[in-house]
MMTF fields as JSON, N, C-alpha, C and O atoms, coordinates in Angstrom:
{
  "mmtfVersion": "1.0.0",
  "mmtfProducer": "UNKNOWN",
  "numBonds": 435,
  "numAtoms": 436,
  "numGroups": 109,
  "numChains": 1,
  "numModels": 1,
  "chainsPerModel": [1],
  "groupsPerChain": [109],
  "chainIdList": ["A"],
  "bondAtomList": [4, 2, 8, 6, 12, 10, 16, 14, 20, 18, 24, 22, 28, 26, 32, 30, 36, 34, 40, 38, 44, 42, 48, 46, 52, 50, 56, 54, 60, 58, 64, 62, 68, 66, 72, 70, 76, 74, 80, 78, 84, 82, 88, 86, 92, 90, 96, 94, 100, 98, 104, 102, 108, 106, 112, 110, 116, 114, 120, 118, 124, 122, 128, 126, 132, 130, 136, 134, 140, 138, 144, 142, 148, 146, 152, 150, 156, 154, 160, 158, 164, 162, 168, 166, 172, 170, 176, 174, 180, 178, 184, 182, 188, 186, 192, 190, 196, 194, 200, 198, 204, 202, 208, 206, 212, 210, 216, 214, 220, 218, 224, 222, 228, 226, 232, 230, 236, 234, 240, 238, 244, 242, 248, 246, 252, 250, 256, 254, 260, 258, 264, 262, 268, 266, 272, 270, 276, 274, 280, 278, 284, 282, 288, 286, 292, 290, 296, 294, 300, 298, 304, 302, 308, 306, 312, 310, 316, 314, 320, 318, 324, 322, 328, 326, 332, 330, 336, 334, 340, 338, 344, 342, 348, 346, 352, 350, 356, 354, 360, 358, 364, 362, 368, 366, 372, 370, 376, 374, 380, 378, 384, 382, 388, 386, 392, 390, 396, 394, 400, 398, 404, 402, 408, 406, 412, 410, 416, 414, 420, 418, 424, 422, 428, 426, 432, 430],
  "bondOrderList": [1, 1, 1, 1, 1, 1, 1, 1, 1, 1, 1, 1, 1, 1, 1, 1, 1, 1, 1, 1, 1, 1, 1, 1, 1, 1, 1, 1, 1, 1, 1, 1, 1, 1, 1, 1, 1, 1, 1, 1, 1, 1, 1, 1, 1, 1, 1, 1, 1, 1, 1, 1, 1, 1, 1, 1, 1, 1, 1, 1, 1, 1, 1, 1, 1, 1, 1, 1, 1, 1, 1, 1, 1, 1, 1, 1, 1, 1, 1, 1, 1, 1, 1, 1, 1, 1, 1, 1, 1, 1, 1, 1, 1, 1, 1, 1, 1, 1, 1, 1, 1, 1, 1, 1, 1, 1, 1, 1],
  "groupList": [{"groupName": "UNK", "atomNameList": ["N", "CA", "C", "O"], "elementList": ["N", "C", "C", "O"], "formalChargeList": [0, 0, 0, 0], "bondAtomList": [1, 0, 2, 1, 3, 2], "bondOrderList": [1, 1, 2], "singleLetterCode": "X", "chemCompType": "L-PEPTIDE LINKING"}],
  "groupTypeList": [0, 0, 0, 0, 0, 0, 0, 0, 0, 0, 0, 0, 0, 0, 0, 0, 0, 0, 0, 0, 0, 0, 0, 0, 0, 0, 0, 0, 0, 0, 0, 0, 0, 0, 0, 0, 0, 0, 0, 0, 0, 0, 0, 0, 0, 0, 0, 0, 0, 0, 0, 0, 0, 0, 0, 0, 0, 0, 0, 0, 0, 0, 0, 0, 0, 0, 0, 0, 0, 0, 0, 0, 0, 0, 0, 0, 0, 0, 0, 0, 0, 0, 0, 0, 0, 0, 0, 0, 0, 0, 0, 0, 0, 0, 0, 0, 0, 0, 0, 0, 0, 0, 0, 0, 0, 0, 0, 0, 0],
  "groupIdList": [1, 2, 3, 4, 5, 6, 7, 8, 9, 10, 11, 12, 13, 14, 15, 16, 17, 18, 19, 20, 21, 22, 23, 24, 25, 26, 27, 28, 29, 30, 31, 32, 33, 34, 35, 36, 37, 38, 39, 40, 41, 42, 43, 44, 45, 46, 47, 48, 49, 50, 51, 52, 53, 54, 55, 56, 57, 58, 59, 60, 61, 62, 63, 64, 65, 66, 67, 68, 69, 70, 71, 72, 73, 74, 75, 76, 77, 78, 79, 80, 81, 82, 83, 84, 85, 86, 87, 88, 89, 90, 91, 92, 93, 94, 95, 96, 97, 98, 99, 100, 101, 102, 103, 104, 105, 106, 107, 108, 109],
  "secStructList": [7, 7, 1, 7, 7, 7, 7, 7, 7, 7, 7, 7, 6, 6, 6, 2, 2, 2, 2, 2, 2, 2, 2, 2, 6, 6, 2, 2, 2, 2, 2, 2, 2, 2, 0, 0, 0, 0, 0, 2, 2, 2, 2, 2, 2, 2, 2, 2, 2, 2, 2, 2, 2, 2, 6, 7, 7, 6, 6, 7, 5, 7, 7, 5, 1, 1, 7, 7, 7, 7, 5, 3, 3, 3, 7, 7, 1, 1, 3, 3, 3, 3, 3, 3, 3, 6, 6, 3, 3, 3, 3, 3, 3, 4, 4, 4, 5, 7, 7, 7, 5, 7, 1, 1, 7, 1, 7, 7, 7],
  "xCoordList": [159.838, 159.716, 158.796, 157.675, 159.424, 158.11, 157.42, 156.709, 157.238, 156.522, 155.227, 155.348, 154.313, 153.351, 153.226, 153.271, 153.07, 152.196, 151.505, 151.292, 150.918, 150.269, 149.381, 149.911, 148.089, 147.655, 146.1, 145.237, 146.466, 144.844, 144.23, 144.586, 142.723, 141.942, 140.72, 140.673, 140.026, 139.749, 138.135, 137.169, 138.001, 137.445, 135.623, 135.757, 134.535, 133.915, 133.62, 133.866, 133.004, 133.533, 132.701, 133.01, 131.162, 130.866, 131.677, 131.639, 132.836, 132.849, 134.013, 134.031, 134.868, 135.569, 135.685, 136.34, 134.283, 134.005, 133.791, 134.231, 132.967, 132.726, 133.842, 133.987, 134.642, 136.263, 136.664, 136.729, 137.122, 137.489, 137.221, 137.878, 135.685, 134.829, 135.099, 135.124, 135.28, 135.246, 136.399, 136.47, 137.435, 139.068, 139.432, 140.191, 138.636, 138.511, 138.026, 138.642, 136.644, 135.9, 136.159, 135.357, 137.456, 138.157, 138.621, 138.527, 139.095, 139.947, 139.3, 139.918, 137.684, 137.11, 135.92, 135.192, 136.314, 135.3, 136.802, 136.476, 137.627, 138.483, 138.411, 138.134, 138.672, 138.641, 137.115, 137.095, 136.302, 135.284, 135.352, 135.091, 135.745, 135.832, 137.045, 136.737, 138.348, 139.631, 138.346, 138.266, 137.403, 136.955, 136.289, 136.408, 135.311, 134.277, 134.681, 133.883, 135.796, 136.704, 137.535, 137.445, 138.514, 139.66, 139.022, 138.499, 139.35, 139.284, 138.157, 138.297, 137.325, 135.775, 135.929, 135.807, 136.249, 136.613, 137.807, 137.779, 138.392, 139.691, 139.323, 139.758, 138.482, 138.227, 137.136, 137.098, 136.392, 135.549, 136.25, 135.6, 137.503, 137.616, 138.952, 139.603, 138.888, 139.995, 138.905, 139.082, 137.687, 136.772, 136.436, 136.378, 136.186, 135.653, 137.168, 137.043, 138.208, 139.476, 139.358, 139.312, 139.322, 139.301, 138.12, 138.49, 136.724, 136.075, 135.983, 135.299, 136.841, 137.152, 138.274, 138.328, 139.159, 139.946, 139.472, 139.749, 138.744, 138.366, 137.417, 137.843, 136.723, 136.046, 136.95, 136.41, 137.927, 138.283, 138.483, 138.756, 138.232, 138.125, 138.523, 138.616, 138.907, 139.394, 138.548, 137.357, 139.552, 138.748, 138.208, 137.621, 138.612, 137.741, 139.167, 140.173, 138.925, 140.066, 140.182, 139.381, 141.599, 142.008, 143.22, 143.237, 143.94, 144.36, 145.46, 145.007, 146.902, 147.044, 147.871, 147.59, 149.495, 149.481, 150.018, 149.767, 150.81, 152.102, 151.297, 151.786, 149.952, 149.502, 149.263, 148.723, 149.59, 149.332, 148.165, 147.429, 147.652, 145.898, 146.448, 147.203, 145.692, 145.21, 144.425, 143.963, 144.222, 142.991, 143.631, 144.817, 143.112, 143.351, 143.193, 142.323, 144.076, 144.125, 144.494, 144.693, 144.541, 144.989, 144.735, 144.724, 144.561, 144.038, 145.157, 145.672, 145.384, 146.341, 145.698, 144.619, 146.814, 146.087, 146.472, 145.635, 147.508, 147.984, 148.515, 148.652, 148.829, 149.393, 148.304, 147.548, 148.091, 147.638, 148.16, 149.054, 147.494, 148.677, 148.025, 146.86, 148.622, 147.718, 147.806, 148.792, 147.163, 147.817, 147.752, 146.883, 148.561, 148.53, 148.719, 148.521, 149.159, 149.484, 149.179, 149.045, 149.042, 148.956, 150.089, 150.844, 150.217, 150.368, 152.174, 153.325, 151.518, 152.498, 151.737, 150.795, 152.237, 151.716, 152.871, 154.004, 151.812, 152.946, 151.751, 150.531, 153.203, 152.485, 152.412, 153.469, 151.41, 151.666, 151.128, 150.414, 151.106, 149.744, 148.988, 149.044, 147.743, 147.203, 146.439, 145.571, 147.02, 147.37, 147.517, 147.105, 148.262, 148.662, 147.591, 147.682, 146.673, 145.427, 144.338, 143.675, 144.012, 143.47, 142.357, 141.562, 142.041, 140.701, 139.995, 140.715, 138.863, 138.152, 137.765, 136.897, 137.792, 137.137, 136.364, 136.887, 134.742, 134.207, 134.374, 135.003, 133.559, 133.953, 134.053, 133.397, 134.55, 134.825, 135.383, 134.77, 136.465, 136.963, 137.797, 137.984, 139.097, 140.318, 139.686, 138.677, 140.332, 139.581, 141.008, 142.033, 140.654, 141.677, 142.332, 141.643, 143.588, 144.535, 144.679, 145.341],
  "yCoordList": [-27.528, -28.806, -29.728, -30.08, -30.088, -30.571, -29.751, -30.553, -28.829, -27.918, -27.164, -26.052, -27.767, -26.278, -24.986, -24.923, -23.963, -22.758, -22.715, -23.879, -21.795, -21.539, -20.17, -19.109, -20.122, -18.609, -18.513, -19.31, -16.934, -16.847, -16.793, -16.421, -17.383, -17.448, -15.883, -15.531, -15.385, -14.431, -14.337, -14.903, -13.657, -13.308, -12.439, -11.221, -12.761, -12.045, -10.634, -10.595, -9.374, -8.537, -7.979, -6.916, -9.034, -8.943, -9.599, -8.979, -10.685, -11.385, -11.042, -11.625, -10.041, -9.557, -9.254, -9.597, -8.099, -7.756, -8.7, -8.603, -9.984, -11.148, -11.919, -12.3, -11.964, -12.621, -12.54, -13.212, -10.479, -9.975, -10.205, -10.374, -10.062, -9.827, -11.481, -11.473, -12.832, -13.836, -14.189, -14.791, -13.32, -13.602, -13.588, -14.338, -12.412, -11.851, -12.247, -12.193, -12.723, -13.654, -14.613, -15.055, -14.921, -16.348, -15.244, -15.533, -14.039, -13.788, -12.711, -12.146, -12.136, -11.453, -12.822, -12.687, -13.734, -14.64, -15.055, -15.557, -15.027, -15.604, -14.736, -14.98, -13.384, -12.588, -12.222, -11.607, -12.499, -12.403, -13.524, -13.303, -14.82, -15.779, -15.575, -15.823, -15.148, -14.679, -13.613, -13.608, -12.789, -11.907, -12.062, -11.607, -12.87, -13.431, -14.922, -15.339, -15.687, -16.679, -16.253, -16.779, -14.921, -14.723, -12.894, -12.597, -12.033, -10.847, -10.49, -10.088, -10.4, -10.177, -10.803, -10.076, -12.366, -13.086, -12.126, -12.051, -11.702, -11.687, -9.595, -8.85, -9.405, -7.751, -8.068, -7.354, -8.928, -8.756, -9.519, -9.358, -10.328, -11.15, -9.418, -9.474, -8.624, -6.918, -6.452, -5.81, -6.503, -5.101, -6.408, -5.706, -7.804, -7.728, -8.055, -8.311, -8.069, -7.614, -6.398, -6.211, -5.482, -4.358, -3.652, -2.764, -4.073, -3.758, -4.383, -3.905, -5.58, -6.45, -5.885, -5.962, -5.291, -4.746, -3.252, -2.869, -2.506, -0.957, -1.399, -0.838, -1.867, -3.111, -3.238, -3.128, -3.4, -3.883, -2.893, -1.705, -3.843, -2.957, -3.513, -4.739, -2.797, -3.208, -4.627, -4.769, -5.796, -7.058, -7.985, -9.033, -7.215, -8.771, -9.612, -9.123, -11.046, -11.83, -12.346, -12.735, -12.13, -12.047, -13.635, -14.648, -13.465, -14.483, -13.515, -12.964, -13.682, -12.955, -13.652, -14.845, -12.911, -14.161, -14.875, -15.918, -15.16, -15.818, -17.073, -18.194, -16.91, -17.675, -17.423, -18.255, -16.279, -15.979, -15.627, -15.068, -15.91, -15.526, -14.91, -15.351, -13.658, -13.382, -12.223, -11.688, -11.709, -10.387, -9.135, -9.08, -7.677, -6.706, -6.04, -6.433, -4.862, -4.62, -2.87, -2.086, -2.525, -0.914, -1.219, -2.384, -0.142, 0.237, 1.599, 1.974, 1.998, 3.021, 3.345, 2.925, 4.369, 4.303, 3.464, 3.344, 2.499, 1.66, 0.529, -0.606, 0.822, -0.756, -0.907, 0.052, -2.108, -2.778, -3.537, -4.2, -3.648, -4.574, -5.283, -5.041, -6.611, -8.252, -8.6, -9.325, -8.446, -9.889, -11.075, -11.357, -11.835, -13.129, -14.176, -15.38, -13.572, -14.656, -13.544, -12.387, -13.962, -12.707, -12.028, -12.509, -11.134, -9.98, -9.918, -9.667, -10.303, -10.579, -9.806, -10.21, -8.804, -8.023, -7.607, -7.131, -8.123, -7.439, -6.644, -6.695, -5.692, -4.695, -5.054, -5.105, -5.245, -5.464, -5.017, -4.054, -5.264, -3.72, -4.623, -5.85, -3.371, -4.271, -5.27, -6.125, -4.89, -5.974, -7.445, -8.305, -7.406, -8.641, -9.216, -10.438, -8.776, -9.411, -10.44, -9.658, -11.818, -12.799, -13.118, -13.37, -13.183, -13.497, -12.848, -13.183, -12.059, -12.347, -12.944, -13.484, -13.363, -14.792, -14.75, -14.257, -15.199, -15.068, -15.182, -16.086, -13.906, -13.876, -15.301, -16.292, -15.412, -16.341, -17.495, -18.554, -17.518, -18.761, -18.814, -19.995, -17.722, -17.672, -17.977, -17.367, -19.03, -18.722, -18.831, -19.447, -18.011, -16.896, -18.33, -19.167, -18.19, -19.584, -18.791, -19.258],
  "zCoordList": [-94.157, -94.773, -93.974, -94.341, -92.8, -92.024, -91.125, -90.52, -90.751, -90.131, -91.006, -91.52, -91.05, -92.306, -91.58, -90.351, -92.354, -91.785, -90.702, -90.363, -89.786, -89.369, -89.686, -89.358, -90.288, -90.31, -89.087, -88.719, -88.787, -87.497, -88.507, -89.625, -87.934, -88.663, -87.834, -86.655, -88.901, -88.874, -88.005, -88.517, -86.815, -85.955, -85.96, -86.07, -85.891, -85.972, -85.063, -83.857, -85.886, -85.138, -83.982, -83.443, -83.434, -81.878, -81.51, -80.447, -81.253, -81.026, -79.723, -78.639, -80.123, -79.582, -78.043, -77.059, -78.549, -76.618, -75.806, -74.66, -76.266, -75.414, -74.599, -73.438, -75.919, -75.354, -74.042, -73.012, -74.883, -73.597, -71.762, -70.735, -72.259, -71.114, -70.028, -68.797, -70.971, -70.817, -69.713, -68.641, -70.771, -70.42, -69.076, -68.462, -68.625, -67.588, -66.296, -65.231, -66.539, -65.901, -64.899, -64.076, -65.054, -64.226, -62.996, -61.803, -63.457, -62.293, -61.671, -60.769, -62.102, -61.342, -60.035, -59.052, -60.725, -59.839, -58.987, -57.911, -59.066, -57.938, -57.127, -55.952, -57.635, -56.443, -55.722, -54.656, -56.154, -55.421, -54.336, -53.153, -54.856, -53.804, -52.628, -51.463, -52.924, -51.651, -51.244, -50.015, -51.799, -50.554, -49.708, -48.571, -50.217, -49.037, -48.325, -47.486, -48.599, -48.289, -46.869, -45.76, -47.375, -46.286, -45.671, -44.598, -46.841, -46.148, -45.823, -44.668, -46.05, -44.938, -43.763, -42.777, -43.502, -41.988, -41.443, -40.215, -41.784, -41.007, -40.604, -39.726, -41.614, -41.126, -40.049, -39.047, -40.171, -39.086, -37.713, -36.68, -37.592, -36.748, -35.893, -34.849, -36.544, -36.223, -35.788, -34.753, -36.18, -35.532, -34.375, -33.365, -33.882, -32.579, -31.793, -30.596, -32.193, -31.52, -30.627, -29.411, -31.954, -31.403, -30.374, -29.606, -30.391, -29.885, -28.352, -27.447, -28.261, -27.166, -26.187, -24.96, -27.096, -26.378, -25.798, -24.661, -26.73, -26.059, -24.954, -23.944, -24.745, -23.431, -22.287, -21.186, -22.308, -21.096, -20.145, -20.314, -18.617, -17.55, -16.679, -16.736, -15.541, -14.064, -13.831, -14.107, -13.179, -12.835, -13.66, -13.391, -15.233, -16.591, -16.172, -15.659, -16.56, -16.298, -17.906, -18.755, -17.835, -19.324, -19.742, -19.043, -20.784, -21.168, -22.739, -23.743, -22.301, -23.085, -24.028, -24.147, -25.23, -26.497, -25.961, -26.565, -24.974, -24.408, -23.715, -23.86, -22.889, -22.403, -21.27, -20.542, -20.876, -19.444, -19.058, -19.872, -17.522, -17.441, -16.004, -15.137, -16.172, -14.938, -14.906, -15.914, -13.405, -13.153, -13.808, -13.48, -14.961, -14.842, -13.626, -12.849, -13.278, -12.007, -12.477, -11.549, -13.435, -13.515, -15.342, -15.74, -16.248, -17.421, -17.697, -16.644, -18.335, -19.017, -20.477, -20.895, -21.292, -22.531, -23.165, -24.06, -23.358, -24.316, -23.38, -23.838, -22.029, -21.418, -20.477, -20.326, -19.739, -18.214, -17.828, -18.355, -16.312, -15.362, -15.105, -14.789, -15.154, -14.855, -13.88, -13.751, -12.877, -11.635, -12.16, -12.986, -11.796, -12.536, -11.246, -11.41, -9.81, -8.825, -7.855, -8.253, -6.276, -5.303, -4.849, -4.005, -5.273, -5.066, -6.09, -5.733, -7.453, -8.824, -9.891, -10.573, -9.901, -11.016, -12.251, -12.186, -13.639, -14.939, -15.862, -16.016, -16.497, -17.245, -18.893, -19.522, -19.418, -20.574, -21.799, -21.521, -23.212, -23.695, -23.871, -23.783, -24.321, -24.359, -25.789, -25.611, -27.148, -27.531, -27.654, -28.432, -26.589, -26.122, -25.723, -25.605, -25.492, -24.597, -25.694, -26.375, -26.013, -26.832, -26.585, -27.49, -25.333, -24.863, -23.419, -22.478, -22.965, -22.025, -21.526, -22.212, -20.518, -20.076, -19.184, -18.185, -18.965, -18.602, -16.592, -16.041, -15.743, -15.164, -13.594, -13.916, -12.523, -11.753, -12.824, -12.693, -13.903, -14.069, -13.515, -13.225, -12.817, -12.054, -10.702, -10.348, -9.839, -8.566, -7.928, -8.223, -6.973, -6.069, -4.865, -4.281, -4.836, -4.436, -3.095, -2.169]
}
């Protein structure tokens, strides 16, 4: 009574594939943008992780997640030992390790 009909109205028949193709459109451009936005940064910010960490060697002075800085002093396959004070050594992996730091910033107390 108060509501009329509704009928679809009828579609031409290129019209279709375009739609589709259209429909689509929003969420192949988003994801192009999350890729070159987040995951490209964050794969390249793992490969110089990782290449930072297969790097390290006896004497780089490091900085690890906790906050701790001090001299590598021994290398293993998966842990090293930090001096961090004289003659205070911890073992930790290496993982844990955030930054290199360029060398003479620790100066020896």
């Amino acid at each position: 009574m108060w509501i009329s009909n509704a009928f679809a109205q009828a579609t031409a028949a290129g019209a279709d594939s375009s739609n589709s193709l259209m429909s689509f459109l929003p969420l192949i451009l988003m994801f192009a943008v999350l890729y070159f936005i987040m995951i490209r940064p964050q794969m390249r910010r793992q490969k110089e992780t990782k290449a930072m960490i297969e790097a390290l060697a006896v004497g780089d002075e490091v900085v690890s997640v906790g906050g701790i800085v001090g001299k590598v002093t021994a290398l293993k396959d998966q842990f090293l030992t930090v001096e961090i004070a004289a003659g205070v050594q911890v073992q930790m992996q290496k993982g844990a390790i955030t930054t290199v730091l360029p060398k003479g910033t620790l100066k020896s107390a």
